[in-house]
Backbone as JSON Lines, residues from 0, in Angstrom:
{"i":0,"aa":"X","n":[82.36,125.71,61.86],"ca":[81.42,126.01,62.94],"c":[82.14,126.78,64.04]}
{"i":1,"aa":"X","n":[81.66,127.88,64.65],"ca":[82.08,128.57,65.67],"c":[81.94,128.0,66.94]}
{"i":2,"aa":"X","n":[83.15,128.43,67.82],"ca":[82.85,127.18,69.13],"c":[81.81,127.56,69.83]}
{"i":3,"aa":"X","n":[81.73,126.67,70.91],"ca":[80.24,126.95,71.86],"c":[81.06,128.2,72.49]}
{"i":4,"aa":"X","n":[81.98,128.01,73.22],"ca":[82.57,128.83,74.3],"c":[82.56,130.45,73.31]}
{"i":5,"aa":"X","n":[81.88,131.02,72.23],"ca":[81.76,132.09,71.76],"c":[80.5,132.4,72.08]}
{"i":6,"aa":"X","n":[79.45,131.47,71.72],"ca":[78.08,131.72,72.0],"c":[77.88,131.63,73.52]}
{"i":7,"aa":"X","n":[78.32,130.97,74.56],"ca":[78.6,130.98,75.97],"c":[78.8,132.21,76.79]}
{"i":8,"aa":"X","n":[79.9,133.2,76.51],"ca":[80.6,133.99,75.64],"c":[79.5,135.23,76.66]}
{"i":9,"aa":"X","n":[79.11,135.26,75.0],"ca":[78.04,136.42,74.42],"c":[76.79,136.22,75.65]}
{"i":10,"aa":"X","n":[76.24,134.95,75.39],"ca":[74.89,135.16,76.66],"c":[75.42,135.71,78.39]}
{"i":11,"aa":"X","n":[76.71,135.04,78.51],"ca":[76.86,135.67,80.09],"c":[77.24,136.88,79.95]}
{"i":12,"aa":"X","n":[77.45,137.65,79.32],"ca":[77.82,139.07,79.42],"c":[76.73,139.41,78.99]}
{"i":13,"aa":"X","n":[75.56,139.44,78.21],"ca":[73.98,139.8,78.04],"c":[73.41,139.48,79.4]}
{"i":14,"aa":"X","n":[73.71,138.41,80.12],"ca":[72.79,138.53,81.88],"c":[73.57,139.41,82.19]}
{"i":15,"aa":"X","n":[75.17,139.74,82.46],"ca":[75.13,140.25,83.39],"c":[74.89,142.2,83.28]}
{"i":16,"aa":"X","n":[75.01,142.02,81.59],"ca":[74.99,143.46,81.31],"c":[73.12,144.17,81.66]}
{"i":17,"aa":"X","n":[72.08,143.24,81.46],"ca":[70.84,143.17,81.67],"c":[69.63,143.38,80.7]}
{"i":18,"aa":"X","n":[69.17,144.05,80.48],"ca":[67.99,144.13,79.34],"c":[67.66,145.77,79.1]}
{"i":19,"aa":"X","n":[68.24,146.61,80.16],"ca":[67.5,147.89,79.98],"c":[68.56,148.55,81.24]}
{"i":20,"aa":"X","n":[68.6,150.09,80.48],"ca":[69.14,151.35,81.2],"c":[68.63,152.25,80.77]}
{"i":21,"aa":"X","n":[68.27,152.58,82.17],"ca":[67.54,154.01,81.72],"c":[68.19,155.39,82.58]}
{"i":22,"aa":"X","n":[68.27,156.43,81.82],"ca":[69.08,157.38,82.82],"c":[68.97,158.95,82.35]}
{"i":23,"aa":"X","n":[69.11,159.85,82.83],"ca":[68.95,161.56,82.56],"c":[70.06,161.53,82.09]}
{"i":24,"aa":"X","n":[70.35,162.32,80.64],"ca":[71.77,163.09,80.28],"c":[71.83,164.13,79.9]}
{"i":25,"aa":"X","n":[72.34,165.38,80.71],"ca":[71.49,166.78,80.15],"c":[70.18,167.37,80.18]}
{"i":26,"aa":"X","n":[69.18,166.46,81.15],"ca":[68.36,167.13,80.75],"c":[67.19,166.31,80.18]}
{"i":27,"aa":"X","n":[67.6,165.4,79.68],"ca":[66.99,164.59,78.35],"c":[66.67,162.83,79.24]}
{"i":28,"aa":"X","n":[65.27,162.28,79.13],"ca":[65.49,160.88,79.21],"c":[66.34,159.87,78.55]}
{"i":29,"aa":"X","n":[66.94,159.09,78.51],"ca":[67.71,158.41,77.71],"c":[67.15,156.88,78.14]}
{"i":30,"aa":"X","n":[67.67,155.93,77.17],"ca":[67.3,154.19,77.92],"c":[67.92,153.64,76.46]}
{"i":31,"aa":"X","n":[68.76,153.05,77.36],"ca":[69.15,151.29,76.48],"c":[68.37,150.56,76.59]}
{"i":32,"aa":"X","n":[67.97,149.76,75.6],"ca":[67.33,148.5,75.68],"c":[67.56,147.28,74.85]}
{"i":33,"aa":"X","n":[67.47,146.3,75.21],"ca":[67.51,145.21,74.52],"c":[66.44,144.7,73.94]}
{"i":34,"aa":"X","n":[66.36,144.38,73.02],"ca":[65.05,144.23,71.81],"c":[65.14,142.52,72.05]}
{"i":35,"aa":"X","n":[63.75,142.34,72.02],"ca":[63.34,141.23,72.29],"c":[63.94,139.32,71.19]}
{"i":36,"aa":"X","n":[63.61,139.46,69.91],"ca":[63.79,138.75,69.27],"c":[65.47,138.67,69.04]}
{"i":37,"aa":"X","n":[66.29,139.83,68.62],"ca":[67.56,139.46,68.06],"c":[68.43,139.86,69.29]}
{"i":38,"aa":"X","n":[68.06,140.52,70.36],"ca":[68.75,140.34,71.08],"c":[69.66,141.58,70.8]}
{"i":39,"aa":"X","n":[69.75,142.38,70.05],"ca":[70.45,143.72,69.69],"c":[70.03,144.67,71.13]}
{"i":40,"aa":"X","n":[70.5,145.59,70.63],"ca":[70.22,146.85,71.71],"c":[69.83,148.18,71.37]}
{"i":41,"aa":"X","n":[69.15,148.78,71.63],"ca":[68.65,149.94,71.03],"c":[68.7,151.46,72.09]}
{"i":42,"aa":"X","n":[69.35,152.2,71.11],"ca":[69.55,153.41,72.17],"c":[68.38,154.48,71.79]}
{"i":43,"aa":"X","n":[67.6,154.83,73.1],"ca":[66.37,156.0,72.87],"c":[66.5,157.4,73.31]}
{"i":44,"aa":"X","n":[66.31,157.98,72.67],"ca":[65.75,159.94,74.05],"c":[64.47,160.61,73.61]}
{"i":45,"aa":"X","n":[64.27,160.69,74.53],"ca":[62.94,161.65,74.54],"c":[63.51,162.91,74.19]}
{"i":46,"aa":"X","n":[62.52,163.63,72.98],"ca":[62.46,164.97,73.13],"c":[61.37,165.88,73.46]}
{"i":47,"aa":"X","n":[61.16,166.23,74.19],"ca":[60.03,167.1,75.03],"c":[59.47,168.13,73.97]}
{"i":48,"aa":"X","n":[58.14,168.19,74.0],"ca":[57.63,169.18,73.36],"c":[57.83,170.43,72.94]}
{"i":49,"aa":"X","n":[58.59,171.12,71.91],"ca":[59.03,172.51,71.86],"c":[60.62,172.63,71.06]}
{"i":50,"aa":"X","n":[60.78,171.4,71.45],"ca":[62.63,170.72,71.15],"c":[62.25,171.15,69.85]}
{"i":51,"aa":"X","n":[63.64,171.61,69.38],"ca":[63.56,172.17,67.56],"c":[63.59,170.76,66.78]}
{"i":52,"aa":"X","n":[63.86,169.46,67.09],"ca":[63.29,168.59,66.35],"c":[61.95,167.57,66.74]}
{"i":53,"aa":"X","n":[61.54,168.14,67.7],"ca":[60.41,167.18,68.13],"c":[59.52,167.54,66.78]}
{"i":54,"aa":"X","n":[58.62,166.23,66.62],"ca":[57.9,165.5,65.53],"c":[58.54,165.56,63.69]}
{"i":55,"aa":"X","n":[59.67,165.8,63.76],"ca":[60.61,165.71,62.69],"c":[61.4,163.89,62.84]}
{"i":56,"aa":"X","n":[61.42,163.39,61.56],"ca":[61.23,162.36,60.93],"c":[62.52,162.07,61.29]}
{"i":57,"aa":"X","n":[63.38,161.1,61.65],"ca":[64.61,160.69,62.03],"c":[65.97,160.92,60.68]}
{"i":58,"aa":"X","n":[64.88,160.67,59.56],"ca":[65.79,160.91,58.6],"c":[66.31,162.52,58.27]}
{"i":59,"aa":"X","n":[65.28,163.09,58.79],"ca":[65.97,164.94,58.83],"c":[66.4,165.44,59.61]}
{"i":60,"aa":"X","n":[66.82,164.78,60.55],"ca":[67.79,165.1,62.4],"c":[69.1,164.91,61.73]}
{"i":61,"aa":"X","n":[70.0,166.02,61.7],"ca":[71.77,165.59,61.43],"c":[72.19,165.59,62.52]}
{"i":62,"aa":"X","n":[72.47,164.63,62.93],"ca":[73.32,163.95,63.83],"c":[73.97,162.61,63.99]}
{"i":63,"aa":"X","n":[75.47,162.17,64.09],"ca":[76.13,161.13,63.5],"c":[75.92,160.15,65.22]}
{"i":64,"aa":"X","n":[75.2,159.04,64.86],"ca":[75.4,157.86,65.38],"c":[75.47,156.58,64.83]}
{"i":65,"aa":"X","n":[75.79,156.14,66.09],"ca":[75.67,154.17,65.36],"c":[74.69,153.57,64.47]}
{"i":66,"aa":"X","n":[75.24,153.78,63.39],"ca":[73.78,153.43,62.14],"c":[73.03,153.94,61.43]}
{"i":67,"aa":"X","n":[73.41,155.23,62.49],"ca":[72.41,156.64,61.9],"c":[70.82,156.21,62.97]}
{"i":68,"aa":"X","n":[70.02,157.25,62.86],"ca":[69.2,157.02,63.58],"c":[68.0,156.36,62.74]}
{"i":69,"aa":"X","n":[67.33,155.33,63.5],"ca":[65.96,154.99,62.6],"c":[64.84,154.66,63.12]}
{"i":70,"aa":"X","n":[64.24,155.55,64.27],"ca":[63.31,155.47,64.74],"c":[63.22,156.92,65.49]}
{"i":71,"aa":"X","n":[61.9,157.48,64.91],"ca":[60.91,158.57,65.57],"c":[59.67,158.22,65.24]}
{"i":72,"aa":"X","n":[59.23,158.45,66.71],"ca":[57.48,158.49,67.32],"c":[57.73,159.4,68.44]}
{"i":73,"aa":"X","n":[55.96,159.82,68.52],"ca":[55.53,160.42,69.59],"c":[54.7,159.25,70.84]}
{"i":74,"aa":"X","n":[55.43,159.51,72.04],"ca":[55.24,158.28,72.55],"c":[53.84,158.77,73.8]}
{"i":75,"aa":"X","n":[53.68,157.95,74.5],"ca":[52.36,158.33,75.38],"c":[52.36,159.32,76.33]}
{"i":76,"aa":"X","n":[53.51,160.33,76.54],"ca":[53.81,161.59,77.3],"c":[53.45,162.42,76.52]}
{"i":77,"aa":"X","n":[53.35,162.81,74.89],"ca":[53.75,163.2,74.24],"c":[55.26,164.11,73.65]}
{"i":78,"aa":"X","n":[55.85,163.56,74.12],"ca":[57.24,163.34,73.82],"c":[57.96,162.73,72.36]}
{"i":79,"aa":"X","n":[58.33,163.05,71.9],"ca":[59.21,162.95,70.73],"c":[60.16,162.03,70.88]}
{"i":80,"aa":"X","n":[60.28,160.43,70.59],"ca":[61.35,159.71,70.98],"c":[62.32,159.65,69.94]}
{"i":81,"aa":"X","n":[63.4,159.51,69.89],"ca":[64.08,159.04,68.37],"c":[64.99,158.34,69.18]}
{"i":82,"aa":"X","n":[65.53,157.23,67.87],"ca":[66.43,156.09,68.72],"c":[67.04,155.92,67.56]}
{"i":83,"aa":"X","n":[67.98,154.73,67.62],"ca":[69.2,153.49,66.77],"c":[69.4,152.44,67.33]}
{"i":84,"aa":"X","n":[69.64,151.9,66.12],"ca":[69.8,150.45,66.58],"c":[71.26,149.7,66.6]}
{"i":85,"aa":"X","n":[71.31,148.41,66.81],"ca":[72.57,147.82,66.87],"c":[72.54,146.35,66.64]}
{"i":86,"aa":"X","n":[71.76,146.25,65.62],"ca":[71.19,145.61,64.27],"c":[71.94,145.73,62.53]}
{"i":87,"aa":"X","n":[72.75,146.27,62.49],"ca":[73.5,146.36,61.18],"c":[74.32,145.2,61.01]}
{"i":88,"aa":"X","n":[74.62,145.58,59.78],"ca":[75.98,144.49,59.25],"c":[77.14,144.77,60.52]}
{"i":89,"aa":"X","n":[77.75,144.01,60.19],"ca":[79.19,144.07,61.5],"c":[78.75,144.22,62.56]}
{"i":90,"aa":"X","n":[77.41,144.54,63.15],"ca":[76.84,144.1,64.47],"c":[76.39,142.8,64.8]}
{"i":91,"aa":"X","n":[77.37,141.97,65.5],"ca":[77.16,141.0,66.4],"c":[75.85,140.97,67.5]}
{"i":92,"aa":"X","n":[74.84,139.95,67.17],"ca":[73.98,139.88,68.09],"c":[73.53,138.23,68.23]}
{"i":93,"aa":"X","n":[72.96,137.97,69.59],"ca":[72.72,136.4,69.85],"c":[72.23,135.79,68.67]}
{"i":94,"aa":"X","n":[70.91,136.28,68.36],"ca":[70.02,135.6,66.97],"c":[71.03,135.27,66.26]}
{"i":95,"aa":"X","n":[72.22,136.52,65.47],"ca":[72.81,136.6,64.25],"c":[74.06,135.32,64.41]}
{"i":96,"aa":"X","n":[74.48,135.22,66.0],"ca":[75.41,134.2,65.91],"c":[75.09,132.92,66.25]}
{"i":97,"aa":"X","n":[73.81,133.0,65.92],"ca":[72.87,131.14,66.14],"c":[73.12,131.19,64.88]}
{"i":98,"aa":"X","n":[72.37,132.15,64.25],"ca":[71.7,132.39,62.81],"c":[72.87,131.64,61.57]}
{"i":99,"aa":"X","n":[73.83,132.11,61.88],"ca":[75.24,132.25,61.29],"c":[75.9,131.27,61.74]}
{"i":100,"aa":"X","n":[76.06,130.06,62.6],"ca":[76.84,129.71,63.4],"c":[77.81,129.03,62.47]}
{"i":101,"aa":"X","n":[77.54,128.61,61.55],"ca":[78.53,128.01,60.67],"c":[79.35,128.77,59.64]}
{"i":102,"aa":"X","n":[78.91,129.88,60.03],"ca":[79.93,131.28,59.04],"c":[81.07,131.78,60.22]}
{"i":103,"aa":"X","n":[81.89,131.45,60.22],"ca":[83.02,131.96,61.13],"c":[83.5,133.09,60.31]}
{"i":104,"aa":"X","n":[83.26,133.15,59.22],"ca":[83.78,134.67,58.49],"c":[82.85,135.77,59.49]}
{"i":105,"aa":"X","n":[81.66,135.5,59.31],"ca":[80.63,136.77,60.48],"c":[80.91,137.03,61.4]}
{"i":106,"aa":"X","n":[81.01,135.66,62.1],"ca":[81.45,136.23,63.44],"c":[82.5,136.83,63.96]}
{"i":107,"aa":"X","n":[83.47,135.94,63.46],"ca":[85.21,137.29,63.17],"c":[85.3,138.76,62.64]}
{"i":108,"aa":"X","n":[84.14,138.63,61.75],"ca":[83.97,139.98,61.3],"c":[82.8,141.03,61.3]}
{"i":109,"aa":"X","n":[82.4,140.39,62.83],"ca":[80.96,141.03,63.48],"c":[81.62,141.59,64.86]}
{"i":110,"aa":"X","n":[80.53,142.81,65.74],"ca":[81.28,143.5,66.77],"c":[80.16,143.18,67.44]}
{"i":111,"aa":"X","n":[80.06,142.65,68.96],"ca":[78.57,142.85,69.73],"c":[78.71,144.4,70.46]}
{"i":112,"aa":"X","n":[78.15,145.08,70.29],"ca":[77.69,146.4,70.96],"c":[76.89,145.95,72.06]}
{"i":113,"aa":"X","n":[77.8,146.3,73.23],"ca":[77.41,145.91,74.5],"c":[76.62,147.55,75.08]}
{"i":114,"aa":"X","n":[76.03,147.12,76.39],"ca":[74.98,147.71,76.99],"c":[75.86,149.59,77.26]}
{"i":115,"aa":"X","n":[76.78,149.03,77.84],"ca":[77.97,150.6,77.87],"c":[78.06,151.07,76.53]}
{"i":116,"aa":"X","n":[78.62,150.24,75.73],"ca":[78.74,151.08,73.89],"c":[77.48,152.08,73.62]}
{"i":117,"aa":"X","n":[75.95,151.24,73.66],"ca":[75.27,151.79,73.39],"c":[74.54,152.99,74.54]}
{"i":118,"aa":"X","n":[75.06,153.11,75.87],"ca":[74.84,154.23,76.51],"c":[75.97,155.49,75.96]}
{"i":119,"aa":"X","n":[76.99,155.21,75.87],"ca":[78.13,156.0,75.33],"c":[77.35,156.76,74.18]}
{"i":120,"aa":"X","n":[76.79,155.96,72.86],"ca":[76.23,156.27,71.83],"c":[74.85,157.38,71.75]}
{"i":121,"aa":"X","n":[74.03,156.77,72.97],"ca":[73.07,157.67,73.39],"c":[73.51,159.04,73.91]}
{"i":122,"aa":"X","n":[74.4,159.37,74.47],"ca":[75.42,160.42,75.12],"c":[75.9,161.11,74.17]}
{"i":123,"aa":"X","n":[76.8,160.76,73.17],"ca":[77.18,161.28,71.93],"c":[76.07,161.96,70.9]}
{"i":124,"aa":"X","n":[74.8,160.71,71.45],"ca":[73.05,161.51,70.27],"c":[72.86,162.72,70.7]}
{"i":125,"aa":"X","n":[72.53,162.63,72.34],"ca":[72.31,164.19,73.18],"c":[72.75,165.12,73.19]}
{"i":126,"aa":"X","n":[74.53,164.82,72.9],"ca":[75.42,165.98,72.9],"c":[75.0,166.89,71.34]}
{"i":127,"aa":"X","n":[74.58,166.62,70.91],"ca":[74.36,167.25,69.14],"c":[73.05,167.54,68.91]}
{"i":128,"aa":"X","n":[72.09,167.43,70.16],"ca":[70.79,168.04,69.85],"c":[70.51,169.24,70.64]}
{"i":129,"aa":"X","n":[70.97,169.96,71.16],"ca":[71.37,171.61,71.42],"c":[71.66,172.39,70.26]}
């Protein structure tokens, strides 16, 4: 069993990191968020109407991020969002280390992608859609 002081851990740096960032990079909306149930984090950008991939399917955007990307919609601006998640194997998240708590192999060999990782990641998405 994994100690408490891991799961302890993990939730005070989720308050203090918060639930959501949202911010301009280039040009572009961007927002971290924290997803409700597992507690992961998800990095988004808007692409504005005209963008050479707006309404193109996430799986035909080449561009290397965390996981690869797996989410495009057109959202209520009409805007083109595409995002990733931080939900994979070797991603550490609250659910996964309740979920798991008696696998100390996971958790040793899981990473939590904190609120900065996944702004960094969103930054790195933007830089490659020019």
């Amino acid at each position: 069993m994994l100690p408490n002081t891991m799961l302890l851990d993990l939730i005070q740096t989720m308050i203090k990191e918060g639930s959501e960032e949202s911010f301009e990079y280039r040009g572009y909306k961007c927002q971290a968020l924290r997803m409700g149930r597992l507690h992961h984090i998800n990095g988004y950008v808007e692409l504005p109407v005209g963008h050479k991939y707006h309404g193109m399917n996430y799986d035909n955007i080449p561009v290397d991020v965390h996981g690869g990307l797996t989410y495009s919609r057109l959202d209520e601006n009409g805007s083109w969002k595409i995002g990733f998640d931080t939900a994979h194997y070797g991603d550490l998240s609250l659910h996964n280390l309740i979920l798991f708590r008696d696998d100390s192999f996971f958790a040793e060999e899981s990473t939590y992608r904190t609120m900065k990782y996944v702004v960094e990641e969103i930054k790195k998405l933007v830089d490659q859609l020019d």
